[in-house]
N, C-alpha and C positions, 0 to 999 in steps of 0.2 A: 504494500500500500504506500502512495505517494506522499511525504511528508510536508504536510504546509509550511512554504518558505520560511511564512513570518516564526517557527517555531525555531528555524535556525538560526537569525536573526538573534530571537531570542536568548540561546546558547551563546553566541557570541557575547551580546550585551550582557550576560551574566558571569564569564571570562571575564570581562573586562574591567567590571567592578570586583570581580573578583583581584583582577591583582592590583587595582589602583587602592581598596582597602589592605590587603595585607603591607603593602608596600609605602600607602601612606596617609589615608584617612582615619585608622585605628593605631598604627606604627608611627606617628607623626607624634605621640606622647612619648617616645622613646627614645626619639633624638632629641626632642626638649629636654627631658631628665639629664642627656647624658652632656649635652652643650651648658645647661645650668653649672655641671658638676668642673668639667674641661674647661669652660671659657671663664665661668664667676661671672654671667649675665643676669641680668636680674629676671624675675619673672613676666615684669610689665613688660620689659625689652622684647624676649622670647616670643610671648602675648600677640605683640606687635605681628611678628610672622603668620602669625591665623587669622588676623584682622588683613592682613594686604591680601589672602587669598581670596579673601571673600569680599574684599573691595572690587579686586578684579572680575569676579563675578558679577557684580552688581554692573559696572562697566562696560564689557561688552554683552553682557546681557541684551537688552533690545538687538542686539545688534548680531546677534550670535544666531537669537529667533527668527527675523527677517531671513538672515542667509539660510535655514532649515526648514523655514516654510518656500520660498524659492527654487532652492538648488539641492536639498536632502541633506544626508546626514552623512555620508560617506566620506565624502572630501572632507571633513568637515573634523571627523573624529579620525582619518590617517594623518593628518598636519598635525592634531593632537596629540595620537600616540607618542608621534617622534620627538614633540614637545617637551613631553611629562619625560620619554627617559633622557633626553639630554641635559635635563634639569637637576635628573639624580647625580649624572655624573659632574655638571657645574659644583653642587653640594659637597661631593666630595672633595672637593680642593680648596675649599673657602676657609679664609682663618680672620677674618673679620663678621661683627654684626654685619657691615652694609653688603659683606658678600654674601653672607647668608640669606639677607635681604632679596637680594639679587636672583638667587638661586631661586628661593622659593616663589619670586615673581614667573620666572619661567615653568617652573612645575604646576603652580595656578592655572596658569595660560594653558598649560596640553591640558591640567586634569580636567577644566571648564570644557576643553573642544571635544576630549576623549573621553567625558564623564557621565554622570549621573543625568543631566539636562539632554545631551543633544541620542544618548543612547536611547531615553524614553520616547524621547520626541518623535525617532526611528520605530521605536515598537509601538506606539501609539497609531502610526498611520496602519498598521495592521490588524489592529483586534480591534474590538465596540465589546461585544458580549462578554467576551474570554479577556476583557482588558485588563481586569484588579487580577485576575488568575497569570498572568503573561508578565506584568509588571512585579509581581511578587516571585516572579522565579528569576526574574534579573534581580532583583533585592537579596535575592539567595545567594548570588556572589559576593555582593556586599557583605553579607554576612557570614558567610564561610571564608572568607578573605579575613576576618578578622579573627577566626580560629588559629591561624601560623602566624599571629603576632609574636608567641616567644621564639618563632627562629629566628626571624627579625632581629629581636630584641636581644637572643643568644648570639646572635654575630655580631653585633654590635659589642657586645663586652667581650666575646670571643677573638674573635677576628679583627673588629676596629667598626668604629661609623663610618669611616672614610672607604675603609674596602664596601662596606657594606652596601654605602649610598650607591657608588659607582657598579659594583654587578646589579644594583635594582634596577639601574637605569639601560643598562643593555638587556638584560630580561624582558624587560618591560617591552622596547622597539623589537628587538627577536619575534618573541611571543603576539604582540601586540597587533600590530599592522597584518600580517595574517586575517585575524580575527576583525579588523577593520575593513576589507576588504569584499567579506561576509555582506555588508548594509547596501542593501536598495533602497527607493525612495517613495513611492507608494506601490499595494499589489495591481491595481489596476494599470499599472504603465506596464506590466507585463501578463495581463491575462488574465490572474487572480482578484479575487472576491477578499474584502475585510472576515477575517477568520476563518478562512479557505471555506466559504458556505457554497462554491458550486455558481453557475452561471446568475443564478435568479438568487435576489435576497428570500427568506423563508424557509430555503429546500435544505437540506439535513446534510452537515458538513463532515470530514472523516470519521470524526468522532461520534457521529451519532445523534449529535447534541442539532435542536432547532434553530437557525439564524434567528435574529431578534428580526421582528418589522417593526421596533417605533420608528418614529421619525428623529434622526439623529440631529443636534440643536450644532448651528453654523453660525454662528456668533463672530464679528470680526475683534479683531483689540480692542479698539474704540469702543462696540459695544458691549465687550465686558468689564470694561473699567466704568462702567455707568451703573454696575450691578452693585450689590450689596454685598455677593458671594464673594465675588475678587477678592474684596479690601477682606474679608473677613478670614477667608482661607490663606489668602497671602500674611495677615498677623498671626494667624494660629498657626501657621511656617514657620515664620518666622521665629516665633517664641519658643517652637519645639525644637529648631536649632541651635537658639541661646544654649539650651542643657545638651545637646549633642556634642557642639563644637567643644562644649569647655572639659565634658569627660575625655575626650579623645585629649585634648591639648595636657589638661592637668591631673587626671586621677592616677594617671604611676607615680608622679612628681607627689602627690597627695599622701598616697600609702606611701611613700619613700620617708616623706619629713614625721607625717602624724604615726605611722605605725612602725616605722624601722625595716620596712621591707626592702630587697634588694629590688632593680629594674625588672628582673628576671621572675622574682617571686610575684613582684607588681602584675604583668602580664599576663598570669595566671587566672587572675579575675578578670582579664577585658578578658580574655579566651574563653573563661564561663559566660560573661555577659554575651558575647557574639554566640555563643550553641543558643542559649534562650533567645538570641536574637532569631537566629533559623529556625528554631520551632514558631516564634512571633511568625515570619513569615509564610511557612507553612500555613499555620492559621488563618492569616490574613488572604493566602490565595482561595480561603475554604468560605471565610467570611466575607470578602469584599463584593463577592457576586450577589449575593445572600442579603445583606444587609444594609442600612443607608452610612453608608464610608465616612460621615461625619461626626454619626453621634460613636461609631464604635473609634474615631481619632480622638473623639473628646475625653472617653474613657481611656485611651493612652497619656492625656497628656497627663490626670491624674496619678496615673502609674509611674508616668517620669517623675514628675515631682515622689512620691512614696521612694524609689528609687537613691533619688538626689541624697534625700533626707538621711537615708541606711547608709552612704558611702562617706557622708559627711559627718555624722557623728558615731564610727563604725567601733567598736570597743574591740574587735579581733574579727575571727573567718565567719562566724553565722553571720554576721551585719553586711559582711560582707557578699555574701552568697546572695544575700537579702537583697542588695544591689544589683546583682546580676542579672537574677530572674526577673525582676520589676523593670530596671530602664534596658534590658533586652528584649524580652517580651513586646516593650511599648513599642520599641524603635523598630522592631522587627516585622507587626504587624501593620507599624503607621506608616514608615514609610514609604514604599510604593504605593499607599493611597493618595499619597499626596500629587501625584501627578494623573492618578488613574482619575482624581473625583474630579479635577480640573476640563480632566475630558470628555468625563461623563457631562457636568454640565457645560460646556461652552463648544464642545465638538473638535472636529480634528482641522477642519478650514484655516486658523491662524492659530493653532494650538501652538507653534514655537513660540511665536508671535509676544500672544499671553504668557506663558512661561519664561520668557526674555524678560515683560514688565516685569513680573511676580515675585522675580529675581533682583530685583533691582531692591525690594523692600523686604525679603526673606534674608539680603546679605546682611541688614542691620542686626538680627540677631546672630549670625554666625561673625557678626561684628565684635558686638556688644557681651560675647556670651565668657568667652578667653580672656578678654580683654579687661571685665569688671572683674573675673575670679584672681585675674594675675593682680590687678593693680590692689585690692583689697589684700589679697595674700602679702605681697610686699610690705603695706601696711600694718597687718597686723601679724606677719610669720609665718601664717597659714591658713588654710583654707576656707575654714569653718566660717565666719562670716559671708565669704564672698556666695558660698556653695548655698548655704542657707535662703539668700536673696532669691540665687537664681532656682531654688526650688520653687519657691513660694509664686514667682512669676509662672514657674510651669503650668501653676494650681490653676492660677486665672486662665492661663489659656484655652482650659478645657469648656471657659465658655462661649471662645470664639468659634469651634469647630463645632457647637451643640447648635449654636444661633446661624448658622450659615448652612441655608437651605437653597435649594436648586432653584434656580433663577425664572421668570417666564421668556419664552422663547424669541426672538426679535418680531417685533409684530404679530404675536399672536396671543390669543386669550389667556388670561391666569391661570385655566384649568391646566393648560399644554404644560404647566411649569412642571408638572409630575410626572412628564415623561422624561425629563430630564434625567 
């Protein structure tokens, strides 16, 4: 039986989060720790490095959208690949802040063109029905990428971060551009139907399963920024990555000062957090079809904060564990909603487009998130107040995804909003 492209597609985009997480969105806590330790930077300084990635995000954002709604995602994520590993390997040579600087501007740069945005954007133009189920198996690299954080981590003290950096960054282009290679641009440019459903929407696709016939919402930029959903989905993003960015950036560095842990030991736990993250995800490919992707995001953001709170005031390993399963779980099954429910309601027409804006105001918290834990840490030695804050903001978030309902369709009656 013939396998639908878009499923391959999907493999690829799940590769590829897979090694840009082991290699640097859950591993990017471990060269913080060990540059704190080697250079004597301070935390705010460090901080600084998570804040320009996601500035650059914010930045070519609109701009990244337009060229993926125009021209696909292909070119788009190969410029990237080779990006991200020659970035690794700038990293390795660097023996100043401003180089370090430097480096991670270009690592930004591939990981935005080869990442999380322009991959979904790609598997977005292939599923409708099977969309939260498709997106949550690319989420599944993401989080099994952050299961080999301790080799990472163990070559880093083993071997050096300098050798470390530099083979990630040839791994990466090796590996990478292959699986870049992989991406078309819609199925219809070559033949195929959105969720391989067969010539006609309706008729029963390999799997068995019924195409959907509502009517799918075409929404351009312009009129989803007129919506209520946008602003409300793009802050409850937002706020969910304040706690995302800052565990990745700070919680080795955290268990390092507050608990006595080594790097190595520290890893331990993001490696639990990441398995609960892949069961989160599992789940959420089982729930996202199932259920409205809002209120079950609302109920995650709850769980990040319960999470936050267990890692920040953690007395030894149960508080610990406590933390794993709770902001694993959340982050596992919330995040590929966060693009799936984007398309659910506003449709695939300028889905870059939107996701370029959205980006533009989700980067404030993956701004704001490193950045308020390091500067308070510096201030007060550690973490405990910064961590605290930024739980309690998680708490509120959960009622931005509860209050962000499906929009009504452009020109058409209030009822149609529920087909959204």
């Amino acid at each position: 039986m013939k396998i639908f492209y878009g499923w391959k597609m999907v493999f690829a985009a799940a590769s590829l989060q897979f090694i840009q997480s082991m290699m640097l969105h859950q591993a990017f806590g471990a060269y913080v720790a060990v540059l704190i330790q080697d250079k004597g930077w301070s935390k705010t300084s460090v901080s600084g490095a998570s804040a320009m990635m996601s500035m650059e995000a914010a930045v070519i954002g609109p701009i990244l959208g337009w060229f993926l709604d125009k021209f696909g995602s292909r070119g788009v994520i190969k410029v990237g690949v080779v990006m991200f590993g020659i970035g690794f390997m700038l990293l390795s040579q660097i023996d100043s802040l401003m180089g370090f600087y430097g480096a991670v501007i270009v690592i930004a740069i591939g990981s935005s063109m080869a990442g999380y945005f322009p991959l979904n954007v790609g598997v977005i133009q292939w599923f409708e029905k099977k969309r939260a189920r498709a997106l949550s198996m690319v989420g599944l690299g993401l989080a099994l990428g952050g299961m080999f954080v301790p080799i990472v981590a163990w070559s880093i003290e083993s071997i050096g971060w300098r050798e470390t950096a530099f083979g990630c960054g040839v791994v990466a282009i090796v590996i990478g551009y292959p699986l870049a290679c992989v991406f078309r641009r819609r199925p219809e440019d070559f033949g195929e139907t959105v969720d391989g459903a067969g010539a006609q929407r309706g008729t029963v696709d390999i799997t068995g399963t019924q195409a959907s016939t509502k009517p799918e919402p075409e929404f351009t930029a312009k009129q989803a920024l007129r919506t209520q959903a946008f602003w409300l989905l793009s802050a409850g993003h937002g706020v969910a990555l304040i706690i995302v960015t800052a565990v990745n950036t700070h919680a080795i560095n955290h268990m390092r000062i507050s608990l006595g842990y080594t790097i190595a030991q520290a890893s331990f736990y993001i490696t639990l957090m990441t398995g609960f993250q892949v069961i989160g995800v599992l789940l959420g490919g089982v729930l996202g079809d199932k259920l409205q992707k809002n209120r079950v995001a609302a109920v995650c953001m709850t769980m990040h904060m319960v999470g936050m709170l267990m890692l920040t005031y953690a007395l030894g390993p149960v508080m610990l564990v406590l933390f794993a399963v709770f902001h694993g779980l959340a982050w596992g099954i919330r995040g590929p909603f966060m693009q799936a429910i984007r398309a659910d309601y506003f449709g695939r027409k300028s889905i870059g487009m939107i996701l370029g804006l959205s980006a533009m105001l989700t980067a404030v918290g993956q701004i704001s998130g490193p950045l308020l834990a390091g500067i308070m840490g510096d201030a007060t030695g550690n973490y405990d107040l910064g961590f605290t804050v930024l739980a309690l903001i998680a708490g509120a978030g959960t009622f931005l995804f509860w209050f962000a309902k499906p929009p009504k369709f452009p020109g058409a009656p209030a009822a149609m909003a529920q087909a959204a």
